[in-house]
py3Dmol code that shows the C-alpha trace and the ligand (Angstrom):
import py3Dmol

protein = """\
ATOM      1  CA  UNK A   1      10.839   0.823 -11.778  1.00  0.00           C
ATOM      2  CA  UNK A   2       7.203   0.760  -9.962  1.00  0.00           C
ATOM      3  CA  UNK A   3       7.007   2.853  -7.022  1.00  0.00           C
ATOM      4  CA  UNK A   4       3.932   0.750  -5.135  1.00  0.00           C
ATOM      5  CA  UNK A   5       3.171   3.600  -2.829  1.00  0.00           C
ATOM      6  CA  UNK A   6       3.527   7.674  -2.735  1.00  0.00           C
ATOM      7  CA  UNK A   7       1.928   9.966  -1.937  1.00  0.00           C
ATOM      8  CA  UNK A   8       1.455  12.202  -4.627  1.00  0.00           C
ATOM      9  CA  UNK A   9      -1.664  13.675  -5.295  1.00  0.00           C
ATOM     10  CA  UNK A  10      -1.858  17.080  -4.385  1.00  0.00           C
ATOM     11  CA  UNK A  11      -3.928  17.881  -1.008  1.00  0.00           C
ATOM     12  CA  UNK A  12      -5.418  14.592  -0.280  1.00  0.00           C
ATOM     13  CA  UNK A  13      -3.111  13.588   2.455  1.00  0.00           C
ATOM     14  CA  UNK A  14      -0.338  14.475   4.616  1.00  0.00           C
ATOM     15  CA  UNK A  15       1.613  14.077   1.184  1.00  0.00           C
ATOM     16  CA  UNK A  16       2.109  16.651  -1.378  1.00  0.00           C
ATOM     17  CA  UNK A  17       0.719  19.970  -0.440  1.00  0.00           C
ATOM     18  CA  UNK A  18       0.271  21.541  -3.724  1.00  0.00           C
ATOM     19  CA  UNK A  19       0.327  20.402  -7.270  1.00  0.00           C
ATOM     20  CA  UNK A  20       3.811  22.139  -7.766  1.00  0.00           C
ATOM     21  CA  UNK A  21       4.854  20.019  -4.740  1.00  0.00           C
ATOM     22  CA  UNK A  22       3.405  17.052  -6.768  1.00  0.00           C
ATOM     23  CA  UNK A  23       4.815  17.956 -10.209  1.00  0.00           C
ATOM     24  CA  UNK A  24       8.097  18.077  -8.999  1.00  0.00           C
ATOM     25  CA  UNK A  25       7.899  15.059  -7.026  1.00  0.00           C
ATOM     26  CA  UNK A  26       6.995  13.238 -10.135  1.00  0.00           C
ATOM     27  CA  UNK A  27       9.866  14.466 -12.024  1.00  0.00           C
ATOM     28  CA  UNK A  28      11.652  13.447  -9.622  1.00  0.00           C
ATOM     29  CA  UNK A  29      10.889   9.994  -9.671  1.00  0.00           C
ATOM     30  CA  UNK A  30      11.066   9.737 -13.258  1.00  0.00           C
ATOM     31  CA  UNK A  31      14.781  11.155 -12.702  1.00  0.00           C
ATOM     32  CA  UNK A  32      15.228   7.998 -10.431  1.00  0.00           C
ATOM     33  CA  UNK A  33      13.857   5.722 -13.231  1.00  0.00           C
ATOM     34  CA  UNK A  34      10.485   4.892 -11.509  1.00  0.00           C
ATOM     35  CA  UNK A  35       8.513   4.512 -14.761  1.00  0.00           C
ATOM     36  CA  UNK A  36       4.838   3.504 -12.989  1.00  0.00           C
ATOM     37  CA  UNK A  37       3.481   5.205  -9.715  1.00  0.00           C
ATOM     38  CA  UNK A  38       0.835   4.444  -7.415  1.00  0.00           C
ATOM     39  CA  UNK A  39      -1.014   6.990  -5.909  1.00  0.00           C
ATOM     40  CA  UNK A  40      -1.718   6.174  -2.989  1.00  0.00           C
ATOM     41  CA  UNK A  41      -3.476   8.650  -0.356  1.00  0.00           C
ATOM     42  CA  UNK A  42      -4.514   7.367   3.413  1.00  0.00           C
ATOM     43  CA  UNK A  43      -7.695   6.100   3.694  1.00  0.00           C
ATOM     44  CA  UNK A  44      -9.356   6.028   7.285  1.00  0.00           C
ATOM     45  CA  UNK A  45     -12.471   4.713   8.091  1.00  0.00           C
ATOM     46  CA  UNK A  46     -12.928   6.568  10.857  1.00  0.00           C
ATOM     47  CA  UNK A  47     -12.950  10.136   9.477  1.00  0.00           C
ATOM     48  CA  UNK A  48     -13.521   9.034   5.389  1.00  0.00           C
ATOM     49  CA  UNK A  49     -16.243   7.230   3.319  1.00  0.00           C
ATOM     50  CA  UNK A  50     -15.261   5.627   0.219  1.00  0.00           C
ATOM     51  CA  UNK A  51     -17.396   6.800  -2.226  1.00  0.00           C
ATOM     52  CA  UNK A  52     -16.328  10.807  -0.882  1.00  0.00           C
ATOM     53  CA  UNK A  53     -12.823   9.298  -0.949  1.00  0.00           C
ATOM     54  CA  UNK A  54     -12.624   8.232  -4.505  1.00  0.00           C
ATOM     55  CA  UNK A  55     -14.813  11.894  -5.196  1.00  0.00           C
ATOM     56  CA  UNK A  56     -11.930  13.639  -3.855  1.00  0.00           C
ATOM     57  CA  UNK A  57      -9.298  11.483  -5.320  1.00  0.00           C
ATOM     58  CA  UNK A  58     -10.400  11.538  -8.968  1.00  0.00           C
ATOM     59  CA  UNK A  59     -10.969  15.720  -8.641  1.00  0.00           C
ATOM     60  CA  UNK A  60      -7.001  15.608  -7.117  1.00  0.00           C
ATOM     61  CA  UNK A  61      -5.918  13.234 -10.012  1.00  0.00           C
ATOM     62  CA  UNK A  62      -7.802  15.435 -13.093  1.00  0.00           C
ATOM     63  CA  UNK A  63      -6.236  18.242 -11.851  1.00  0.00           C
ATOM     64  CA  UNK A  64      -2.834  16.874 -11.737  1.00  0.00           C
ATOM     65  CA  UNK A  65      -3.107  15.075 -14.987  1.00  0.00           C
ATOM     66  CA  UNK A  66      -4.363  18.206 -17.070  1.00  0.00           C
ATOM     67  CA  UNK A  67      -1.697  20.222 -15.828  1.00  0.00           C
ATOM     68  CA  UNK A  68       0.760  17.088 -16.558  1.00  0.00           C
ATOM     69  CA  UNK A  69      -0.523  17.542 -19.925  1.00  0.00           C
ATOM     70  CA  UNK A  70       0.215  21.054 -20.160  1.00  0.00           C
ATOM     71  CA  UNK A  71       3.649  20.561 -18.716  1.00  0.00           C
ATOM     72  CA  UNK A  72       4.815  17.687 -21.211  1.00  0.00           C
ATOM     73  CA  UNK A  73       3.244  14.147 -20.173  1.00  0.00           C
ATOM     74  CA  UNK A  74       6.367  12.517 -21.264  1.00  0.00           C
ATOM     75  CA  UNK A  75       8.376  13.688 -18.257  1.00  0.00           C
ATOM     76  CA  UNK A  76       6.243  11.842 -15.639  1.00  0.00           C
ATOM     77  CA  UNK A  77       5.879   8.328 -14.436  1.00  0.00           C
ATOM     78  CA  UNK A  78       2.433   6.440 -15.325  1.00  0.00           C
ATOM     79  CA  UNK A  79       0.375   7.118 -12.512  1.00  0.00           C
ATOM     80  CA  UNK A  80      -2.200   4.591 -10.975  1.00  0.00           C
ATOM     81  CA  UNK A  81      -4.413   4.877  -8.330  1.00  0.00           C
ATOM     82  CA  UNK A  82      -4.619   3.025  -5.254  1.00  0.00           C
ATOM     83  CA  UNK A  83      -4.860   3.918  -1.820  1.00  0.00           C
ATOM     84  CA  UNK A  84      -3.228   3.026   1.830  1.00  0.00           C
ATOM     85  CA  UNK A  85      -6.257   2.176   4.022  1.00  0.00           C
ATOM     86  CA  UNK A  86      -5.794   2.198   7.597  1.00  0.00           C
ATOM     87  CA  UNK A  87      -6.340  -1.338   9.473  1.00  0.00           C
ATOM     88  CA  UNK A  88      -9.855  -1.162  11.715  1.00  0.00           C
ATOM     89  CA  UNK A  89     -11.325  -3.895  12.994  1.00  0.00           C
ATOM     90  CA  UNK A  90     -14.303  -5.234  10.566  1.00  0.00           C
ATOM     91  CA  UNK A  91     -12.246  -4.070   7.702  1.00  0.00           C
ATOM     92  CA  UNK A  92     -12.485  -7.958   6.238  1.00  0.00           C
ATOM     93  CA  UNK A  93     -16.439  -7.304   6.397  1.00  0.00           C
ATOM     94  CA  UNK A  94     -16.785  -3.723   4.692  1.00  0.00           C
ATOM     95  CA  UNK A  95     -17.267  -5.193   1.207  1.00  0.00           C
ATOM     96  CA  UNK A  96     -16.791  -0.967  -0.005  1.00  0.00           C
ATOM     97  CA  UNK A  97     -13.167  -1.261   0.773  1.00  0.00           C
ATOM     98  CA  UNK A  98     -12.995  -3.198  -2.288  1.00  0.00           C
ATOM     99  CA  UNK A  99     -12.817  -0.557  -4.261  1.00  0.00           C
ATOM    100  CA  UNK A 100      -9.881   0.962  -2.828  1.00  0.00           C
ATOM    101  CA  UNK A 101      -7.535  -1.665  -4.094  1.00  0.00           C
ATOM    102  CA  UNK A 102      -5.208  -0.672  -6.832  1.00  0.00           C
ATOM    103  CA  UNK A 103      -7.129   0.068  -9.815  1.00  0.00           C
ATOM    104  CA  UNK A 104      -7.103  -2.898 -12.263  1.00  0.00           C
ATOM    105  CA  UNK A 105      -6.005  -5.217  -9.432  1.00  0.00           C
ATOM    106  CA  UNK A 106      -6.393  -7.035  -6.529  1.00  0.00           C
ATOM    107  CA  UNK A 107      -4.170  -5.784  -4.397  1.00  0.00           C
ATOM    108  CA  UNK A 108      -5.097  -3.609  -0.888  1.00  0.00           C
ATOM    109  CA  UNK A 109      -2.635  -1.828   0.233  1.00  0.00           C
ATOM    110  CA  UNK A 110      -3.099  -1.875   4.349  1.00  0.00           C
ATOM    111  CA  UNK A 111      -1.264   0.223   6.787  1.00  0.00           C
ATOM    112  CA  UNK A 112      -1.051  -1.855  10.067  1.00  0.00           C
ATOM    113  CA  UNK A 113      -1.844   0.034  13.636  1.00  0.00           C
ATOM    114  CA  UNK A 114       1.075   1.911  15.422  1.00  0.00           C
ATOM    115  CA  UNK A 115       0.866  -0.671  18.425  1.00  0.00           C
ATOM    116  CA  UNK A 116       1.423  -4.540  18.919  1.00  0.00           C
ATOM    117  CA  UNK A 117       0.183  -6.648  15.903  1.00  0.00           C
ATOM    118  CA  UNK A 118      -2.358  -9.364  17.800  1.00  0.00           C
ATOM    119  CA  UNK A 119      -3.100 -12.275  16.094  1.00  0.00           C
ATOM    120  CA  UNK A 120      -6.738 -11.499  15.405  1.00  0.00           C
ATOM    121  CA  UNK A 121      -5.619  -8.776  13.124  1.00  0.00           C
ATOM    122  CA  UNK A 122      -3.503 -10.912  10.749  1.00  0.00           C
ATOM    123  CA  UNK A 123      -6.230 -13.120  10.667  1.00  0.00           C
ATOM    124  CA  UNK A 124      -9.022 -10.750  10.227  1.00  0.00           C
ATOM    125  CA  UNK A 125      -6.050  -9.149   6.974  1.00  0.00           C
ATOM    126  CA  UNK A 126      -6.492 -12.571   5.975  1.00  0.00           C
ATOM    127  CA  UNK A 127     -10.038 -13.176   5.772  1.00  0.00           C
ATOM    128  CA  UNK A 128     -10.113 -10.401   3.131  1.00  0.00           C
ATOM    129  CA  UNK A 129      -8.787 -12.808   0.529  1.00  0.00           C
ATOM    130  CA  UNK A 130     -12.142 -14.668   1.031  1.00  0.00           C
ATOM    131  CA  UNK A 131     -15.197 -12.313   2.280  1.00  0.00           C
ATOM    132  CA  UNK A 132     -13.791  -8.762   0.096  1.00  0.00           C
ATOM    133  CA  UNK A 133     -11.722 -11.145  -2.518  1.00  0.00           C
ATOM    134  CA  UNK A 134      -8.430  -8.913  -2.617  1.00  0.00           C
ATOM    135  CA  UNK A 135      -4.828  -9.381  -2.313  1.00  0.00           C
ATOM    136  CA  UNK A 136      -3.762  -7.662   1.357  1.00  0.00           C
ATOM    137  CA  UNK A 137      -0.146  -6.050   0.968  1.00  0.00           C
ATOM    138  CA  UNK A 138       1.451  -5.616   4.583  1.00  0.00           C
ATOM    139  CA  UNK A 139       2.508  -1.102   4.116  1.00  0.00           C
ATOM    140  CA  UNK A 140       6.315  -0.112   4.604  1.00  0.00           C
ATOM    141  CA  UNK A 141       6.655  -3.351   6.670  1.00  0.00           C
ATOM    142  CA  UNK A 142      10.169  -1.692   7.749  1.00  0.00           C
ATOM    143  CA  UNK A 143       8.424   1.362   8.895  1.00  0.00           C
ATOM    144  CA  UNK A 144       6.147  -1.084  11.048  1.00  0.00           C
ATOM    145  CA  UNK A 145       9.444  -2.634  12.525  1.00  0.00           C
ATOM    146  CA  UNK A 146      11.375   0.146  13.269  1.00  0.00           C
ATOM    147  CA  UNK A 147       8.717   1.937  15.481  1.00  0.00           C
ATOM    148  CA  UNK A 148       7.402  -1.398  17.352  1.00  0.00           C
ATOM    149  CA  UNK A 149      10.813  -2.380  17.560  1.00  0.00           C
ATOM    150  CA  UNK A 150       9.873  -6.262  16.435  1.00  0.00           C
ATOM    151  CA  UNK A 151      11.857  -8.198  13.974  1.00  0.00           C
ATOM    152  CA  UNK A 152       9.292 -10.606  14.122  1.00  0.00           C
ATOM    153  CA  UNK A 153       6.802  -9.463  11.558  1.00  0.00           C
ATOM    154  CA  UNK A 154       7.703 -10.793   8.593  1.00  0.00           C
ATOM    155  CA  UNK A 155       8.274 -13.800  10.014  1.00  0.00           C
ATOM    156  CA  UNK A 156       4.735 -13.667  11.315  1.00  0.00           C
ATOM    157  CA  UNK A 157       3.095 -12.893   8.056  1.00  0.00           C
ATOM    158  CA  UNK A 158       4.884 -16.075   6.024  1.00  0.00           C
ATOM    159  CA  UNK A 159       2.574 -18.805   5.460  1.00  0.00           C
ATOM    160  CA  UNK A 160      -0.396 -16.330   5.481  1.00  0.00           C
ATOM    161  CA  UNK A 161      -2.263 -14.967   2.513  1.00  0.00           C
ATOM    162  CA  UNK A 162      -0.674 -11.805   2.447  1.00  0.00           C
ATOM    163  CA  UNK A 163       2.125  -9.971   0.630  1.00  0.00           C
ATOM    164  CA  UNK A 164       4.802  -7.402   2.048  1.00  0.00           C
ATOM    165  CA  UNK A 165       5.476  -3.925   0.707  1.00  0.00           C
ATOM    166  CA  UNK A 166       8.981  -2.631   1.655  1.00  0.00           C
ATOM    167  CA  UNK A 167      10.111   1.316   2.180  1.00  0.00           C
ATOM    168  CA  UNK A 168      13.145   2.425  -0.472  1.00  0.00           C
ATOM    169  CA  UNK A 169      14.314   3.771   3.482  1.00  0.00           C
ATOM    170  CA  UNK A 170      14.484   0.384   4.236  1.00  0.00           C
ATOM    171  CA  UNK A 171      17.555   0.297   2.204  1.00  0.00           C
ATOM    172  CA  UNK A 172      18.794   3.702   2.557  1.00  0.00           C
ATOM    173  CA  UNK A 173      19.667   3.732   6.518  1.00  0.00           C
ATOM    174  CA  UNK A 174      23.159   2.233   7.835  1.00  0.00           C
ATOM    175  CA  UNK A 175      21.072   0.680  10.593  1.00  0.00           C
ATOM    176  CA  UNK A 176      18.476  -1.362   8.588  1.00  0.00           C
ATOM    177  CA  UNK A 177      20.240  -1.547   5.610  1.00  0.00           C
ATOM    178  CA  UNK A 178      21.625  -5.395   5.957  1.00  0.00           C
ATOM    179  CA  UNK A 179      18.743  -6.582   6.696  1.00  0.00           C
ATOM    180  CA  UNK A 180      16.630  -5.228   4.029  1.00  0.00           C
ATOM    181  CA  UNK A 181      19.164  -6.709   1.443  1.00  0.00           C
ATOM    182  CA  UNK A 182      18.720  -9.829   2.777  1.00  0.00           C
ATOM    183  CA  UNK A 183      15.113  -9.804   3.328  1.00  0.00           C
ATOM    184  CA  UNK A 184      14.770  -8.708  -0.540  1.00  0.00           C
ATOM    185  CA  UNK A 185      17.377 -11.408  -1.685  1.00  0.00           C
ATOM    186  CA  UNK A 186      15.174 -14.416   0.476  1.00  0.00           C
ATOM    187  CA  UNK A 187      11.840 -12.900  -0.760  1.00  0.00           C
ATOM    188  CA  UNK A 188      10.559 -11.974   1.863  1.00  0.00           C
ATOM    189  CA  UNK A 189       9.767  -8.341  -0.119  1.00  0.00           C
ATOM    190  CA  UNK A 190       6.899  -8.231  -2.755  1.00  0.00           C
ATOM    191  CA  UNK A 191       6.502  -4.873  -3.691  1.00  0.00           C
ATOM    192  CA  UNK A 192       8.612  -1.691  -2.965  1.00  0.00           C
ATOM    193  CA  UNK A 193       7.592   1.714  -2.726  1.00  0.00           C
ATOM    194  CA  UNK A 194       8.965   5.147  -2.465  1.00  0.00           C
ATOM    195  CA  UNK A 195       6.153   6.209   0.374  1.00  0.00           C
ATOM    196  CA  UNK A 196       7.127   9.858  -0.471  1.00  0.00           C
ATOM    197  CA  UNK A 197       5.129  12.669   0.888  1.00  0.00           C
ATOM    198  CA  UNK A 198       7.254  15.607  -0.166  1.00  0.00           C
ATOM    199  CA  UNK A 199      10.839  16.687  -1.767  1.00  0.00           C
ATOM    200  CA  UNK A 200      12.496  17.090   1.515  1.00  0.00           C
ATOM    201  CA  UNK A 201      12.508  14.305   4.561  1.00  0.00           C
ATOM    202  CA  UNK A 202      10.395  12.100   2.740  1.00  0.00           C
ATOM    203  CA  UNK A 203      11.074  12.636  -0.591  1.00  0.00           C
ATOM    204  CA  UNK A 204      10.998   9.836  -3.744  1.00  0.00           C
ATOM    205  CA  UNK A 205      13.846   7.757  -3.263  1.00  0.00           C
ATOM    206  CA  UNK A 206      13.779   4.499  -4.674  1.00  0.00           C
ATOM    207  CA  UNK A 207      16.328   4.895  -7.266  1.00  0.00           C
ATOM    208  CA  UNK A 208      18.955   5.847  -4.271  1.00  0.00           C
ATOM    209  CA  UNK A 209      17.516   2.292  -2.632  1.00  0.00           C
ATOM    210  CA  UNK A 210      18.256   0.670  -6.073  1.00  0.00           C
ATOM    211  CA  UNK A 211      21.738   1.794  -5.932  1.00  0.00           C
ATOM    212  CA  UNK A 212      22.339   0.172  -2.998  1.00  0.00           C
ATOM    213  CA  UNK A 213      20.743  -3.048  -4.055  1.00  0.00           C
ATOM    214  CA  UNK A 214      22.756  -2.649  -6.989  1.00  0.00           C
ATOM    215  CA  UNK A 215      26.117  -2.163  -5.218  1.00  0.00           C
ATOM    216  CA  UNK A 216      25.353  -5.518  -2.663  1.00  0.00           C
ATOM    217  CA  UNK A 217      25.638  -7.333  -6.636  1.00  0.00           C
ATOM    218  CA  UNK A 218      21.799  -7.522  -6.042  1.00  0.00           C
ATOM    219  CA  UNK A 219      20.870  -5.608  -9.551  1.00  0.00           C
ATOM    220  CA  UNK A 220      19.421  -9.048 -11.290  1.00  0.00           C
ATOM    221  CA  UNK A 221      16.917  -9.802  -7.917  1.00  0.00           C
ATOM    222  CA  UNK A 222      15.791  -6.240  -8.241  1.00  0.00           C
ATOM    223  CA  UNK A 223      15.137  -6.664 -11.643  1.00  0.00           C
ATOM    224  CA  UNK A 224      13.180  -9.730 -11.044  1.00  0.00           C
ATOM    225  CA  UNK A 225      10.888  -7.906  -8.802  1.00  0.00           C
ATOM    226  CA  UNK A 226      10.250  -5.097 -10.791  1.00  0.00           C
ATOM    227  CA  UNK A 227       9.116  -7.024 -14.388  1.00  0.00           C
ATOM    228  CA  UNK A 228       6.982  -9.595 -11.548  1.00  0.00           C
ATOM    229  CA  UNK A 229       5.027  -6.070 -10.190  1.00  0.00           C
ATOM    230  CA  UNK A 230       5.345  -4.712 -13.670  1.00  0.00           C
ATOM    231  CA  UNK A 231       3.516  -7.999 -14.925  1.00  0.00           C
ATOM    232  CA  UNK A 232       1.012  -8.442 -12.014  1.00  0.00           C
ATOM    233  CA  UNK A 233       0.103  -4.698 -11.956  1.00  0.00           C
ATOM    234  CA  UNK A 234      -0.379  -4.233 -15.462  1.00  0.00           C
ATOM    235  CA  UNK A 235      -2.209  -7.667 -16.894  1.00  0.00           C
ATOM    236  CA  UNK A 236      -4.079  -8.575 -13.768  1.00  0.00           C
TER     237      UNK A 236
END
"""
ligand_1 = """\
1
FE2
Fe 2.230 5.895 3.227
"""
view = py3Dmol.view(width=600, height=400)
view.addModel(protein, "pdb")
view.setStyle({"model": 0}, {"cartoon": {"style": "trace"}})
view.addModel(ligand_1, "xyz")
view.setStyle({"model": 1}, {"stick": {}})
view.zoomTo()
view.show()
């Protein structure tokens, strides 16, 4: 499985806090079959420049990979790095955010404000197709639901040039957990991701999400995501 977004790389982010926390959270998404994970740390605009970004996120990732190494590669998923960059306005005009999409494709992982989504901002999300030529994907869309309370939004992202990435706690909780199966079944989900930060609250968990999607006799749509992200994320 590809877990689009984690956050793994040890003391970049509010994710792991050391590289023991982010050995064992690899191991244990290679014990839930995720096979390729994206690393991918906040970005914010307004406290972060890229290029010191991408400094302190290749210095996090050659440390974790040399001890990897050490500690037998073979036990960890692939890693590739990406990042989550915050929505500001301008973002479809700050050509540098380019470089933050995953590396060796076009996609831009972008986590949406806290508040109301105006119109303007899905637009402006759009526009980065054109003016920074990337593929947008809409972060833990469920997440985004849950705190604005809004069922709306992926309806209000169909039609646009933008694709939807989908929490494995989307699945996972008795509340949402309908829904999400029938969002994946319709579509409506592109990309899913563990979004783990740590071993405890927010721990990897995407191979407990496949077991429910498994269990709803959803195992072959599943599938049919994972060798589409598998494809687009490794020949794009
Ligand atoms: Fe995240």
């Amino acid at each position: 499985m590809v877990d689009f977004h984690s956050h793994i790389l040890p003391g970049m982010d509010d994710g792991a806090d050391s590289l023991r926390t982010s050995l064992a959270m690899l191991r244990e998404s290679a014990r839930q079959s995720v096979d390729i994970l994206c690393a991918t740390p906040h970005f914010s605009a307004d406290e972060d420049d890229v290029v010191s970004f991408l400094g302190r996120r290749e210095e996090a990732f050659a440390y974790l990979r040399s001890v990897m190494k050490k500690a037998g590669g073979k036990a960890f998923p692939e890693i590739r790095l990406g990042a989550e960059v915050r929505y500001f306005p301008g973002l479809s005009e700050a050509k540098d955010i380019r470089d933050l999409c995953l590396e060796g494709t076009p996609f831009l992982l972008i986590d949406p404000p806290e508040g109301p989504w105006p119109d303007g901002m899905l637009d402006e999300i759009e526009r980065c197709v054109v003016t920074l030529r990337c593929v947008p994907v809409i972060a833990h869309i469920d997440r985004c639901m849950r705190l604005l309370h809004d069922e709306s939004l992926i309806a209000r992202t169909k039609g646009r040039r933008m694709l939807i990435q989908a929490n494995g706690s989307f699945f996972l909780h008795r509340r949402s957990r309908e829904r999400a199966l029938k969002h994946l079944e319709e579509g409506d989900i592109h990309f899913l991701g563990s979004d783990c930060c740590n071993l405890h609250d927010r721990g990897p968990n995407l191979g407990y999400a496949a077991d429910v999607i498994a269990e709803a006799g959803l195992a072959s749509v599943l599938e049919d995501l994972n060798s589409k992200v598998r494809r687009v994320i490794t020949e794009t």
